[in-house]
Backbone as a chain_set.jsonl record, in Angstrom:
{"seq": "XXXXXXXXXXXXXXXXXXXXXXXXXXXXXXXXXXXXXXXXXXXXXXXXXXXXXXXXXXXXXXXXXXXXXXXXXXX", "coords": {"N": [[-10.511, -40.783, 43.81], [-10.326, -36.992, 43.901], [-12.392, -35.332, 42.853], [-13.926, -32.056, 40.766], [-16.61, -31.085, 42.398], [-20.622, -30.905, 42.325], [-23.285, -29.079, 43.93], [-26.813, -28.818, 44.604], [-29.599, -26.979, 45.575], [-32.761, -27.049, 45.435], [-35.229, -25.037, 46.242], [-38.573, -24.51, 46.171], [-40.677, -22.955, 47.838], [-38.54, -20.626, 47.987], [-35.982, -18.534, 49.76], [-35.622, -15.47, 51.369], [-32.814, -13.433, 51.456], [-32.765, -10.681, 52.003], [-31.94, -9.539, 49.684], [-33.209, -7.636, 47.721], [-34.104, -7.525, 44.62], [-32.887, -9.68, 43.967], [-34.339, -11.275, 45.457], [-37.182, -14.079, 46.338], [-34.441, -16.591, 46.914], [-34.375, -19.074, 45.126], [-32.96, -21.414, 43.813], [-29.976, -22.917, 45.605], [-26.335, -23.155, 44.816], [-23.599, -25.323, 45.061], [-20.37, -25.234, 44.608], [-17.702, -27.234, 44.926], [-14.223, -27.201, 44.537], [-10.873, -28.817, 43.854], [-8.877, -27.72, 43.623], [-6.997, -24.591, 42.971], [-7.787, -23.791, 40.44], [-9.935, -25.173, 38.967], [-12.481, -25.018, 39.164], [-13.35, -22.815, 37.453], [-13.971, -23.173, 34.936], [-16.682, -24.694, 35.413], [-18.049, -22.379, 36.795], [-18.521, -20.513, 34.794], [-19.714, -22.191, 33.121], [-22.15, -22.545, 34.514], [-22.904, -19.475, 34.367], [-23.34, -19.22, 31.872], [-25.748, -21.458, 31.999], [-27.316, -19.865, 34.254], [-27.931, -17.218, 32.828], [-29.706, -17.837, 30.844], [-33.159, -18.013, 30.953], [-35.487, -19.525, 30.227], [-33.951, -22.399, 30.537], [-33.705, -22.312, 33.382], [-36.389, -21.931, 34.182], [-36.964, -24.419, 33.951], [-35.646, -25.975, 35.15], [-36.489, -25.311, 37.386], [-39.013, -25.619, 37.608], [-38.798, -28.451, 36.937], [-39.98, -32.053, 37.803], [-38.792, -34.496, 38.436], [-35.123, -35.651, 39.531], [-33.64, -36.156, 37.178], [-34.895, -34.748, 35.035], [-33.661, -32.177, 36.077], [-30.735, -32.682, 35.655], [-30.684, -33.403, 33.147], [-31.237, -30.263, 31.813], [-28.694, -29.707, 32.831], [-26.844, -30.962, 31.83], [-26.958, -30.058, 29.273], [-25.194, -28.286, 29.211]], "CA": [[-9.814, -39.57, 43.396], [-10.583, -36.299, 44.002], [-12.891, -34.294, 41.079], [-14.647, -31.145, 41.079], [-18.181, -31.325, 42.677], [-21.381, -29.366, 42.373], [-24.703, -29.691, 44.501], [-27.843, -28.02, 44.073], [-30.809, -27.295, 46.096], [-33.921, -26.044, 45.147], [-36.003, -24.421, 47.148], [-39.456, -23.96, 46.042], [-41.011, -21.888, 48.062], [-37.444, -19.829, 48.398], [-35.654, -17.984, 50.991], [-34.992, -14.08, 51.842], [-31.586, -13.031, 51.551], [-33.021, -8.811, 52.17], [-30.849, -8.849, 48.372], [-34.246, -7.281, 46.93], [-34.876, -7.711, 43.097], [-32.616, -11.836, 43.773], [-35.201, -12.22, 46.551], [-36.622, -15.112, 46.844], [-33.678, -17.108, 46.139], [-34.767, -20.601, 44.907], [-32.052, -21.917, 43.936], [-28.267, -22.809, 45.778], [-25.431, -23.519, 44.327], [-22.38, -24.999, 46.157], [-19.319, -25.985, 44.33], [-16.416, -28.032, 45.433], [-13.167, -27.461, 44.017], [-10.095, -29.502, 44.21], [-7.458, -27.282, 43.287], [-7.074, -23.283, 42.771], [-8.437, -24.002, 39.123], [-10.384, -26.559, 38.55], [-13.556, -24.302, 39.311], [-13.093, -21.362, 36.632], [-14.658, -23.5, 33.594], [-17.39, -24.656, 35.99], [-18.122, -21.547, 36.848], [-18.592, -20.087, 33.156], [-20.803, -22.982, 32.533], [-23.371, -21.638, 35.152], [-23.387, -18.302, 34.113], [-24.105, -19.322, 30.925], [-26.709, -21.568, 32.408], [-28.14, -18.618, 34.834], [-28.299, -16.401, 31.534], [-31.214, -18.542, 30.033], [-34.679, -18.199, 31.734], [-35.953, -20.541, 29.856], [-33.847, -23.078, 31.463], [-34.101, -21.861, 34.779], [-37.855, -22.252, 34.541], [-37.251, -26.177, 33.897], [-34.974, -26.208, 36.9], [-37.463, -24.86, 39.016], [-40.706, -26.524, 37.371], [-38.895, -30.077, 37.25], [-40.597, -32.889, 38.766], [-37.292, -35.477, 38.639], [-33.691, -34.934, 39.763], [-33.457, -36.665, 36.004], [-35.097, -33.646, 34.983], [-33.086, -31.118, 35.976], [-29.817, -33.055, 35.503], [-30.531, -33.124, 32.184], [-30.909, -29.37, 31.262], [-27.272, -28.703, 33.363], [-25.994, -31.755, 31.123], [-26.303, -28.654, 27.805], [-24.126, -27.044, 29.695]], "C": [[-10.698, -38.36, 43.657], [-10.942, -35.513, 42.84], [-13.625, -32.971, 41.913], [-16.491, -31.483, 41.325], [-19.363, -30.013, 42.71], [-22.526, -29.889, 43.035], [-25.253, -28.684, 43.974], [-28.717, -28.365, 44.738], [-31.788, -26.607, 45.296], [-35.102, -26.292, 45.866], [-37.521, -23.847, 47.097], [-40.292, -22.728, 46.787], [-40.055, -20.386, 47.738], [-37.134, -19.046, 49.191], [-35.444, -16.568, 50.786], [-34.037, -13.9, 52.018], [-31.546, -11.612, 51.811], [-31.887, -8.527, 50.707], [-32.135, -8.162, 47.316], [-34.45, -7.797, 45.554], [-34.027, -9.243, 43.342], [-33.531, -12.214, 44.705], [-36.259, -12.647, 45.663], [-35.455, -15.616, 46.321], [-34.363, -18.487, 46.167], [-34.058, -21.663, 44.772], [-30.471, -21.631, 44.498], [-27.616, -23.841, 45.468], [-24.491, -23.897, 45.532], [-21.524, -25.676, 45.059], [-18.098, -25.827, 44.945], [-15.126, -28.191, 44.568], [-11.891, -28.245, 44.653], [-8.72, -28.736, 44.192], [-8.153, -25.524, 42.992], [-7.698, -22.418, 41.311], [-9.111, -24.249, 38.609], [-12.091, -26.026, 38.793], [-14.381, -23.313, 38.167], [-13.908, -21.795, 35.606], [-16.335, -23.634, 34.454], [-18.821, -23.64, 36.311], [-19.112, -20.414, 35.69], [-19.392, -20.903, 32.817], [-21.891, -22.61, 33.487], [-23.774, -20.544, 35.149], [-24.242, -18.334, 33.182], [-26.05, -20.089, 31.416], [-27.635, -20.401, 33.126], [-29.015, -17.364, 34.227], [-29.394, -16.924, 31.196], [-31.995, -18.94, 31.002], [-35.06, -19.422, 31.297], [-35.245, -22.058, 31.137], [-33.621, -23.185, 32.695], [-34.971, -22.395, 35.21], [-37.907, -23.872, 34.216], [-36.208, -26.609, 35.07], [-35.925, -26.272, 37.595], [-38.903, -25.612, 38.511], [-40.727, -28.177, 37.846], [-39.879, -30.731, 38.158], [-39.578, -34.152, 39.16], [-36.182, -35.059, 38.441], [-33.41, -35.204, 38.14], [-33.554, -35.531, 34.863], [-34.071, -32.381, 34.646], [-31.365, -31.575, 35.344], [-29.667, -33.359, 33.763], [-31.122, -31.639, 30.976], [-29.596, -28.646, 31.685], [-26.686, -29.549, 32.435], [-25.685, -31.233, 29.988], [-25.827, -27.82, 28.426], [-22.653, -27.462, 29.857]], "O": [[-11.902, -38.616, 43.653], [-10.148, -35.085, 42.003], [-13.834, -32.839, 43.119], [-17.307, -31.983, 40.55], [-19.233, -28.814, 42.953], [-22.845, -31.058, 42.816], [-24.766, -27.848, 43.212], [-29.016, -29.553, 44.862], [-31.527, -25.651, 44.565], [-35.76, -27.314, 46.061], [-37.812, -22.883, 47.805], [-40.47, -21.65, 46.22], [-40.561, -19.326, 47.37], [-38.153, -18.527, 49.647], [-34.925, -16.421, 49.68], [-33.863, -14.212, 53.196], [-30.42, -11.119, 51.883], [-31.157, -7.538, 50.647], [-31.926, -8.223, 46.105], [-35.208, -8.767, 45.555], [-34.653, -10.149, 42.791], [-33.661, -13.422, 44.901], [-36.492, -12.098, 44.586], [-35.211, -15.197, 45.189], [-34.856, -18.932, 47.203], [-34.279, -22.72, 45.363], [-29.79, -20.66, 44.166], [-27.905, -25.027, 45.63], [-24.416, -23.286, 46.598], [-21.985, -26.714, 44.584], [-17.538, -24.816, 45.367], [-14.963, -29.23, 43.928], [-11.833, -28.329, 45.88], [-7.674, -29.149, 44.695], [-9.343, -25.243, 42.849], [-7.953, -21.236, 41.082], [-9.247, -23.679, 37.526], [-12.928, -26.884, 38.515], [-15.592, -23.125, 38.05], [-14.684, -20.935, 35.188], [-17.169, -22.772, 34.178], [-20.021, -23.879, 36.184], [-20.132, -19.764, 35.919], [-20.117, -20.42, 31.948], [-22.835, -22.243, 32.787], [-24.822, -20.26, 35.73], [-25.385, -17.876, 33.184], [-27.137, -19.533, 31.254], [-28.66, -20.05, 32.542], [-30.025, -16.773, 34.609], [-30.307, -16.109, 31.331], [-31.792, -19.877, 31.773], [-34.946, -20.393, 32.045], [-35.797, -22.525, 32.133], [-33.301, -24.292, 33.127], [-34.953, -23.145, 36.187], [-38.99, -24.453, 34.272], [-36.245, -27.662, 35.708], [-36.218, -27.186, 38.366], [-39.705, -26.092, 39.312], [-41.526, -28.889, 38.455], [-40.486, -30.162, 39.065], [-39.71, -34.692, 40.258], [-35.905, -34.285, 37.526], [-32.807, -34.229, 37.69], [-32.696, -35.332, 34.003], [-33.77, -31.824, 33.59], [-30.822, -30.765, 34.592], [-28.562, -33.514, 33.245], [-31.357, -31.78, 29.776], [-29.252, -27.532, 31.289], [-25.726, -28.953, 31.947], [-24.62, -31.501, 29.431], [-26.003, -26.616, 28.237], [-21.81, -26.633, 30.203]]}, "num_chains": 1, "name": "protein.A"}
């Protein structure tokens, strides 16, 4: 069946986008929706995530996908 999907890279060093004060970017996002909807909550749960440094900085420190997959899992 078809669900909503989300990847995630991270990019330690990080890349140049010339978007000044988001440069580097470290982390990308891609999500995969299934439908015209099915994104919107998704969505709202990464802002919230994006909002808190704190867990940002355990995104980007991690050392296991286990790691990070469990500070997006309080979200």
């Amino acid at each position: 069946a078809n669900k909503l999907s989300l990847a995630l890279t991270l990019i330690p060093s990080g890349v140049n986008f010339d978007a000044d004060e988001n440069d580097p970017v470290k982390l990308l996002i891609v999500l995969a929706a299934t439908d015209s909807t099915s994104h919107i909550e998704a969505i709202s749960q990464l802002a919230k995530l994006f909002d808190n440094e704190k867990d940002i900085q355990a995104i980007l420190t991690a050392k296991t996908t286990q790691d990070i997959l469990s500070v997006i899992a309080r979200y």
